[in-house]
C-alpha positions as CSV (number, residue, x, y, z in Angstrom):
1,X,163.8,138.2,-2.8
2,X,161.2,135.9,-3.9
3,X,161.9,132.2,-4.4
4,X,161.0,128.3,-2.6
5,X,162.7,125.4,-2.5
6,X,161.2,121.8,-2.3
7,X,162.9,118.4,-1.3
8,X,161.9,114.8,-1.8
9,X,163.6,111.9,-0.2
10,X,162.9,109.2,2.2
11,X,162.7,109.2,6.2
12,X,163.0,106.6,9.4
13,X,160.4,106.9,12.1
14,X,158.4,105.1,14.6
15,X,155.5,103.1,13.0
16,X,152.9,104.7,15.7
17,X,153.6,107.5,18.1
18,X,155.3,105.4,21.2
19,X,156.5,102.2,19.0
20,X,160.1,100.7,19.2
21,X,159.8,99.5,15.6
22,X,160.1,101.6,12.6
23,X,159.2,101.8,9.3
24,X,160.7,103.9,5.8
25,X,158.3,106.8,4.9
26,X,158.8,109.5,1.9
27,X,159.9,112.6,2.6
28,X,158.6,115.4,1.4
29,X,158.4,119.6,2.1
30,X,158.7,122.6,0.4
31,X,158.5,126.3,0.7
32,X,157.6,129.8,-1.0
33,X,158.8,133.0,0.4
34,X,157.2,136.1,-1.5
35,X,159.6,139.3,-1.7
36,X,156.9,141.0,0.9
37,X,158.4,138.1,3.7
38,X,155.5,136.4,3.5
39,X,155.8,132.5,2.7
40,X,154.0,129.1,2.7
41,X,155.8,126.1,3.7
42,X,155.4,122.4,3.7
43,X,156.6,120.0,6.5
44,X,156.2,117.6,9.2
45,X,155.6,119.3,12.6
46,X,158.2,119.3,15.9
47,X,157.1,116.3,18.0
48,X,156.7,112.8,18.8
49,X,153.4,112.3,16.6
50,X,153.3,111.6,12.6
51,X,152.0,114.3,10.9
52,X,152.5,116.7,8.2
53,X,152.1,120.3,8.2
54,X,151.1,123.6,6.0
55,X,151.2,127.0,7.3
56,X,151.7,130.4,6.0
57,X,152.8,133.7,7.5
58,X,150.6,136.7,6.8
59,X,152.9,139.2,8.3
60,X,154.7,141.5,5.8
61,X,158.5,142.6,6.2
62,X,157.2,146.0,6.0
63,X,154.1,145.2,9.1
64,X,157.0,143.5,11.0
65,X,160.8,142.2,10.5
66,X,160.7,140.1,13.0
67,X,157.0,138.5,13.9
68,X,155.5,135.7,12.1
69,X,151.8,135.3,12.3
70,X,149.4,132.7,10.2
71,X,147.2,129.6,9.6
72,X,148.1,126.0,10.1
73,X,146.8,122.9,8.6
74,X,147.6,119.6,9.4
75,X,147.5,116.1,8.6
76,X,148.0,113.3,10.9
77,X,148.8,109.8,9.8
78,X,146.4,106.5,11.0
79,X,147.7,104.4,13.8
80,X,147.3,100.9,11.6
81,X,148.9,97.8,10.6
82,X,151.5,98.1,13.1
83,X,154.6,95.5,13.9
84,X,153.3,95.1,17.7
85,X,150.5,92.2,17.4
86,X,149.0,93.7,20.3
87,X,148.8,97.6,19.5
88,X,147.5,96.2,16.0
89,X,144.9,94.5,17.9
90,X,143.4,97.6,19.0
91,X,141.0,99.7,17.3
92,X,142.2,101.8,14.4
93,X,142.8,105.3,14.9
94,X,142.3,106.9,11.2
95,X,144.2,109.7,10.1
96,X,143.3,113.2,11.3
97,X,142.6,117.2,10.1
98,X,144.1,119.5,12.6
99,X,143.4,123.2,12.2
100,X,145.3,125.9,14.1
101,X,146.9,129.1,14.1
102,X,150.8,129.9,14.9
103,X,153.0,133.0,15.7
104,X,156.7,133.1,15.2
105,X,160.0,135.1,16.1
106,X,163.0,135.8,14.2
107,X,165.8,137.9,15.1
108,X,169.2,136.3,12.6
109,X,169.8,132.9,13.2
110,X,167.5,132.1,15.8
111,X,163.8,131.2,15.4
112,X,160.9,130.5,17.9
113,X,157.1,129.4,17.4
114,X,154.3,128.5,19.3
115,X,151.5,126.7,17.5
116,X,147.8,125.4,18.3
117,X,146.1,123.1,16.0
118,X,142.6,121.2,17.1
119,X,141.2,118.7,15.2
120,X,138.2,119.2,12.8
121,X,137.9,115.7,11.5
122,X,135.8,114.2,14.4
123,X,139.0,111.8,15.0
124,X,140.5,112.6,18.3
125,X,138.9,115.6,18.8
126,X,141.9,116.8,20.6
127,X,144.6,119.6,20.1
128,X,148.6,119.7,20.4
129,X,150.1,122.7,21.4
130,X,154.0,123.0,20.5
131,X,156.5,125.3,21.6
132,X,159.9,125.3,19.0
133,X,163.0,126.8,18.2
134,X,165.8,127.0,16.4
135,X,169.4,128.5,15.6
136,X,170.8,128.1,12.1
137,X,174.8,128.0,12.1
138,X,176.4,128.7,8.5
139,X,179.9,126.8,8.0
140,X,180.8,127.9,4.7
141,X,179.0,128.8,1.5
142,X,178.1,125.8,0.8
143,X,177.4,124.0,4.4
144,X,175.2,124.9,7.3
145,X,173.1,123.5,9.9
146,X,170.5,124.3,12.1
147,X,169.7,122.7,15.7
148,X,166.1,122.6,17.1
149,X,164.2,121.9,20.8
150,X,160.7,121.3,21.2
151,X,158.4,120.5,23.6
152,X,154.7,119.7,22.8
153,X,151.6,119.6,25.6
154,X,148.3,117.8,24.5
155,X,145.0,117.7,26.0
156,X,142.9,114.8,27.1
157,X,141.3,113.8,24.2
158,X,144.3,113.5,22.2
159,X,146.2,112.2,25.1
160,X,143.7,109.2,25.4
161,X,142.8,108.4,21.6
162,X,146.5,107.7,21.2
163,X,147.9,106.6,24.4
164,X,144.3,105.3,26.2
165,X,143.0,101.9,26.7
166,X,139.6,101.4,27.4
167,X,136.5,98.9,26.4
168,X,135.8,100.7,23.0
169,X,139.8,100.3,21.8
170,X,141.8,97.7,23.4
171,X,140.1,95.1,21.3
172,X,142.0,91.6,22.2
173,X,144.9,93.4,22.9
174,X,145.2,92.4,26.1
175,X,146.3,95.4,27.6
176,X,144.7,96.5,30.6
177,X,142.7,99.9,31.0
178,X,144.7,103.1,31.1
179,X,143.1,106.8,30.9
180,X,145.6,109.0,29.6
181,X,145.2,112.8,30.3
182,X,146.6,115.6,29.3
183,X,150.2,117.4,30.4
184,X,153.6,117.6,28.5
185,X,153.8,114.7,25.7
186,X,157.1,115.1,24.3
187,X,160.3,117.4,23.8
188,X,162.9,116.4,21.3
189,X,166.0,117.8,19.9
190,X,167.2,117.7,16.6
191,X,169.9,118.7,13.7
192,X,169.5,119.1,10.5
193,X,172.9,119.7,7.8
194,X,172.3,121.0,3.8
195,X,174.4,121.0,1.4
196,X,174.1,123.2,-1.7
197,X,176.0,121.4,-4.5
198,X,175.2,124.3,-7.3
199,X,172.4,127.1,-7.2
200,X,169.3,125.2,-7.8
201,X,170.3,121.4,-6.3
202,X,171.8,120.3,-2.9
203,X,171.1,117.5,0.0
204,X,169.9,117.3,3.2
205,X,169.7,115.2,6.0
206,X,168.4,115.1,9.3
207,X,167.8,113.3,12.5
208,X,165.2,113.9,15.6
209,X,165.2,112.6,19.2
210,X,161.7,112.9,20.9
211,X,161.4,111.5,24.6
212,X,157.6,111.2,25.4
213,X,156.9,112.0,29.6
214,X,153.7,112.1,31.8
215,X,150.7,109.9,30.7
216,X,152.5,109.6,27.1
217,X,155.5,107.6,29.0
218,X,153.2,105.7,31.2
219,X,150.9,104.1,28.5
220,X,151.1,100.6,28.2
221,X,151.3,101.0,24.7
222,X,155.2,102.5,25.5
223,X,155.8,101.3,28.9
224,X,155.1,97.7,28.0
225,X,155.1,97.2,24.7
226,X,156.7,100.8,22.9
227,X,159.7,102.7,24.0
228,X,159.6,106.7,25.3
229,X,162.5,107.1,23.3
230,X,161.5,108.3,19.7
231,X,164.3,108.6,16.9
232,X,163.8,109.9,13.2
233,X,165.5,110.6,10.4
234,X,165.8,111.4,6.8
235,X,167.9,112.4,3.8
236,X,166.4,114.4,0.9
237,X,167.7,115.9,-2.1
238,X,166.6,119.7,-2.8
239,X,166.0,122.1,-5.4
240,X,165.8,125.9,-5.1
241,X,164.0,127.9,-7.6
């Protein structure tokens, strides 16, 4: 059956990927879903970094009931005007077009995806590869949840535009030089609760733990300054249509 829903609201998260300060961001996402099971959707993506991501699934019901296949577009945020004096010291790091593809399994309540996206805005020149899933768990009519994992593995480029020191970057930062290179960056967990309070309008709120390892951890931009411990959340109203 053909229908979307879109939410607006406001979230909590880490002012740079590795900070122990936050700041208050908006919230938004959306989706479509077409009665052929094919569907766009709006959202942020499942790890540690800020960004914001459109896909949609080309894959019919009728082609398959359970595979998900399609495009992915994304948009990560600049690393500027920070809390830390020092990591606002450094060079910016503008905001970033990632382009990539994903695939995706569904079988109920559970879900699974693996997703590739490189960037094509000459910013990191880097790519993020993310392996998700999730199981949805309806309490009543009304009530449900839905807990996800992640883990995310990024290559050197990306690794060392966000997580690097070196003579082009550290500006008088004072950090010393680090090469970052590339391995597993994150896995997180999260939980997500909705409530519908009619057809059309309900709430939703959520909260994310991401715990950044290898050369992500070790970056003096976490180690000394950041924290490897990443927390999020958000709360949204909805509106199905």
């Amino acid at each position: 059956m053909a229908g979307g829903k879109i939410g607006i609201g406001v979230g909590m998260s880490p002012d740079y990927e590795g900070s122990d300060d936050t700041e208050a961001t908006p919230s938004l996402f959306g989706s479509y879903q077409w009665d052929s099971g094919r569907y766009v959707s709006l959202g942020g993506t499942q790890e540690a970094g800020k960004a914001l991501r459109l896909k949609a699934n080309l894959i019919s019901d009728a082609m398959s009931p359970t595979w998900e296949l399609g495009p992915v577009l994304q948009y990560r945020m600049e690393r500027d005007d920070v809390d830390n004096k020092r990591v606002d010291r450094m060079k910016k790091v503008d905001s970033a077009t990632e382009l990539g593809a994903f695939v995706g399994f569904r079988s109920g309540p559970w879900r699974a995806s693996l997703t590739y996206a490189t960037d094509v805005s000459d910013e990191h020149d880097g790519a993020v590869t993310e392996l998700a899933g999730s199981y949805q768990l309806p309490i009543n009519d009304a009530f449900s949840m839905k807990f996800g994992a992640s883990v995310s593995y990024a290559d050197d480029d990306y690794m060392d535009t966000y997580f690097g020191v070196n003579g082009k970057n550290a500006g008088n930062s004072g950090f010393s030089k680090y090469k970052a290179e590339s391995g597993i960056k994150d896995y997180g967990l999260s939980v997500t609760a909705e409530y519908a309070l009619n057809q059309s309008w309900g709430l939703l709120g959520g909260i994310s733990y991401y715990r950044l390892t290898g050369d992500a951890e070790d970056s003096p931009l976490v180690n000394d300054v950041g924290d490897e411990n990443q927390l999020s959340a958000n709360v949204a109203v909805t509106y199905a249509f």
